[in-house]
C-alpha positions as CSV (number, residue, x, y, z in Angstrom):
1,X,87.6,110.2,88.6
2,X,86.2,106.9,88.6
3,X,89.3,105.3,90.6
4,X,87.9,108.4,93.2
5,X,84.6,107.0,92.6
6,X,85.6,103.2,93.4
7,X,87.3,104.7,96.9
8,X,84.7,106.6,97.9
9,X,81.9,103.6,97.5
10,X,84.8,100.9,99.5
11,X,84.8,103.7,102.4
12,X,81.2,103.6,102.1
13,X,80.4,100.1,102.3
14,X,82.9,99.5,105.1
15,X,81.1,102.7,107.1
16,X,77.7,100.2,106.2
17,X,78.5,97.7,108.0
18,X,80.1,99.4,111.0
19,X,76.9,100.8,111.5
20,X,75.0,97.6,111.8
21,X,78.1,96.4,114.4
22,X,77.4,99.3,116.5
23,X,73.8,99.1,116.7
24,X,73.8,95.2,117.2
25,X,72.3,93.6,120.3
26,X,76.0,92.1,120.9
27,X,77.3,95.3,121.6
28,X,74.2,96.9,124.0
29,X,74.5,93.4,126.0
30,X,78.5,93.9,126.0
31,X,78.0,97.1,127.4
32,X,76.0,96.4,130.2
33,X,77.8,96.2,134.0
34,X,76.7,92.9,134.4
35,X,78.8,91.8,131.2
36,X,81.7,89.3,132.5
37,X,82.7,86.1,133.6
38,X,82.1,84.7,137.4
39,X,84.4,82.0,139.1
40,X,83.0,80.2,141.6
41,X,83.3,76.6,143.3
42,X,82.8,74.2,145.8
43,X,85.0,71.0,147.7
44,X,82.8,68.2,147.3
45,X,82.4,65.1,149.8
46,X,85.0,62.9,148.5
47,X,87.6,66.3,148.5
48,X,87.2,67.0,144.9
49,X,86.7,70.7,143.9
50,X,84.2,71.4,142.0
51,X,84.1,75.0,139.7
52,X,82.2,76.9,137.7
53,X,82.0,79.5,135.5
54,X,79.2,81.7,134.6
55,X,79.4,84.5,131.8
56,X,76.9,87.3,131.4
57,X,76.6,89.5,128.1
58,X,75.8,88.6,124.8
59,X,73.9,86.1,123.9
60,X,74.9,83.3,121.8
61,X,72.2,84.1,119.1
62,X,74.1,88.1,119.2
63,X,77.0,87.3,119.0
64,X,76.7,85.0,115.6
65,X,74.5,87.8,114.2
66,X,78.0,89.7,115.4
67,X,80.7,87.8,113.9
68,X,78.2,87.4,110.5
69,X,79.4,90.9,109.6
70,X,82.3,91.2,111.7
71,X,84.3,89.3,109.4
72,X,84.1,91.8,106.7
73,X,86.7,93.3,108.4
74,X,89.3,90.9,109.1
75,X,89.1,88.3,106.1
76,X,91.0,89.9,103.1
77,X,88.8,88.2,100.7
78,X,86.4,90.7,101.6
79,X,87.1,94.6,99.9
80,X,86.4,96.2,103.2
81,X,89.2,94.5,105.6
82,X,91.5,96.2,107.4
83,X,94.5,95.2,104.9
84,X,92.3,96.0,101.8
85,X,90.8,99.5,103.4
86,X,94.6,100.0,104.4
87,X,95.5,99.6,100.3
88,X,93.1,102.6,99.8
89,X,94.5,105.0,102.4
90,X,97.8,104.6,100.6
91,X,96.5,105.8,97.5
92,X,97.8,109.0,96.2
93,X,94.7,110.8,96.4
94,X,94.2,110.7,100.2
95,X,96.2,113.1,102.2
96,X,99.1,111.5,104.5
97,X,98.0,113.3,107.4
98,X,95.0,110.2,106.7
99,X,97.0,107.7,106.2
100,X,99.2,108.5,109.6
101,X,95.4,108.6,112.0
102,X,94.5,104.9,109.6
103,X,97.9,103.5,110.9
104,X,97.7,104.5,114.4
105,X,94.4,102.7,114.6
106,X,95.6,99.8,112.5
107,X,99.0,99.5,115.0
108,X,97.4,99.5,117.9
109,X,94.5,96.8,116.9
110,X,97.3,94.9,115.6
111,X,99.4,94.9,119.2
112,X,96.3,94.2,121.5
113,X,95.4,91.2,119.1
114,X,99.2,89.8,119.8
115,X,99.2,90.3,123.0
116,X,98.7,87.3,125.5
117,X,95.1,86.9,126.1
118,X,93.5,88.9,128.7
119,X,93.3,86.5,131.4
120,X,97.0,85.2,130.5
121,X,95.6,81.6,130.5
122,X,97.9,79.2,129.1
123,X,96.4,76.0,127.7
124,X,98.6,73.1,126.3
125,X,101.6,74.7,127.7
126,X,101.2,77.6,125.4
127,X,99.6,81.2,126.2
128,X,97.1,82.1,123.5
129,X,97.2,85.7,121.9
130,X,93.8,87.8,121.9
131,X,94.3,87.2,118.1
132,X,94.6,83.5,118.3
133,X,91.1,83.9,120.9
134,X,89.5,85.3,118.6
135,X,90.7,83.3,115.1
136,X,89.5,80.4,117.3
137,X,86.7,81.2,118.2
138,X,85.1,82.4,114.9
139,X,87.0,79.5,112.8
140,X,87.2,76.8,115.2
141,X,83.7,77.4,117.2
142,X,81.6,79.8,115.3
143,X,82.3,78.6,111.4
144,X,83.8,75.0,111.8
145,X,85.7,76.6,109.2
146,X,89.2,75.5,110.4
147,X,89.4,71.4,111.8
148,X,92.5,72.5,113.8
149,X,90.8,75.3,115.0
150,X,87.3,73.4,115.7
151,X,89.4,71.2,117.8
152,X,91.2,73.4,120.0
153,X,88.1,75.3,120.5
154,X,86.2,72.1,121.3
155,X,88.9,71.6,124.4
156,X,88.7,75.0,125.4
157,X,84.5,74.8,125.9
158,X,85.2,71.1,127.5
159,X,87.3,72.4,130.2
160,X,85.2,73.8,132.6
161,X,87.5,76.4,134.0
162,X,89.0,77.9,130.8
163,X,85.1,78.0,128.9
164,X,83.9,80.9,130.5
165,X,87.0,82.9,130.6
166,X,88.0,82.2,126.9
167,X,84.5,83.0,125.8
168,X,84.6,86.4,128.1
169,X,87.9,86.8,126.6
170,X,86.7,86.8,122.6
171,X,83.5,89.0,123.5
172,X,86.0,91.7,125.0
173,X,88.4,91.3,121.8
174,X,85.3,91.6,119.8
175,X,84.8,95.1,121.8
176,X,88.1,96.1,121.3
177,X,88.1,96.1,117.8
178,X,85.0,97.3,117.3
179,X,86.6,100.6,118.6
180,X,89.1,100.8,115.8
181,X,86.4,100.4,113.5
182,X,84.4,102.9,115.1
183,X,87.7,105.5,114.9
184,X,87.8,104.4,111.0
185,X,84.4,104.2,110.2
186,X,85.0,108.5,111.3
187,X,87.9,109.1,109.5
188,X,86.1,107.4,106.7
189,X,83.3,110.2,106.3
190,X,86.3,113.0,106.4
191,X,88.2,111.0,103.8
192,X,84.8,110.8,101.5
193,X,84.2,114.4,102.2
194,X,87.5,116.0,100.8
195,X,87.1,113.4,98.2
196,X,83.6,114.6,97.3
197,X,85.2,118.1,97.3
198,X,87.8,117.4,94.8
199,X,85.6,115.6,92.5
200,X,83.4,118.9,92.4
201,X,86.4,121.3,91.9
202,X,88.0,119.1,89.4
């Protein structure tokens, strides 16, 4: 009973802070149809080109109130990541059929964040995975976490033509996921349901 107990408080706290994702500023400004990235640019007098980027959305101030409880999901020091909430749907007292609608979630997160970035930009010769986007990002840009990281993320902002696209590119991943979590955060209050029933009966 209090293994049962344990499972139904990590569903719990991960269905917590899902909430506060989905009512965030981040993801009302992500939302909106004037969320993107424009390209634009200009030949200058001496035949130079000059180009810019502009992104519309989120607001730098949303999206680090974003990624401050974002994380929970994705750093497995944290009870509530995806691995460590994936531990708990294998535990004997959840039904398969739960496990199988977990996975499904968890596999297709898993093959948009290893798939090239959105934009298929390559940088350095090599073509950067959503997950690497958005590793960078929050390591290398938002956390200074990661030197590596800080650095490459400090080339990508310098570079005029890959800033705005890269930084489109993580607030989209940033969406993306948020969906899975979403799906899970559902499947968590059917899962804490027929939990709560069996602790009754038993």
């Amino acid at each position: 009973m209090e293994e049962i107990q344990q499972i139904i408080a990590s569903l719990e706290l991960f269905n917590e802070k899902a909430s506060i994702l989905l009512g965030s500023s981040f993801i009302n400004a992500l939302l909106s149809p004037d969320s993107g990235v424009k390209l634009s640019g200009r030949t200058e007098n001496d035949n130079s080109f000059l180009l810019r980027t502009e992104v519309t959305g989120p607001s730098k101030e949303s999206i680090d109130a974003f990624v401050l409880t974002f994380r929970f999901f994705i750093q497995d020091n944290e009870p509530i990541s995806f691995r460590n909430i994936a531990k708990i749907y294998e535990n004997a007292y959840i039904n398969g059929e739960f496990l199988e609608r977990f996975n499904s979630a968890r596999v297709a997160t898993n093959k948009l964040l290893d798939s090239p970035n959105m934009f298929n930009i390559t940088f350095h010769d090599s073509k950067p995975t959503n997950r690497d986007v958005m590793e960078t990002f929050i390591y290398g840009g938002l956390a200074h976490a990661n030197p590596e990281k800080n650095q490459l993320y400090n080339e990508w902002m310098g570079f005029p033509p890959t800033r705005g696209l890269f930084q489109t590119c993580f607030n989209s991943v940033l969406g993306h996921v948020l969906r899975a979590i979403r799906f899970i955060s559902i499947l968590n209050r059917e899962v804490i349901q027929k939990l709560t029933s069996t602790k009754v009966n038993d």
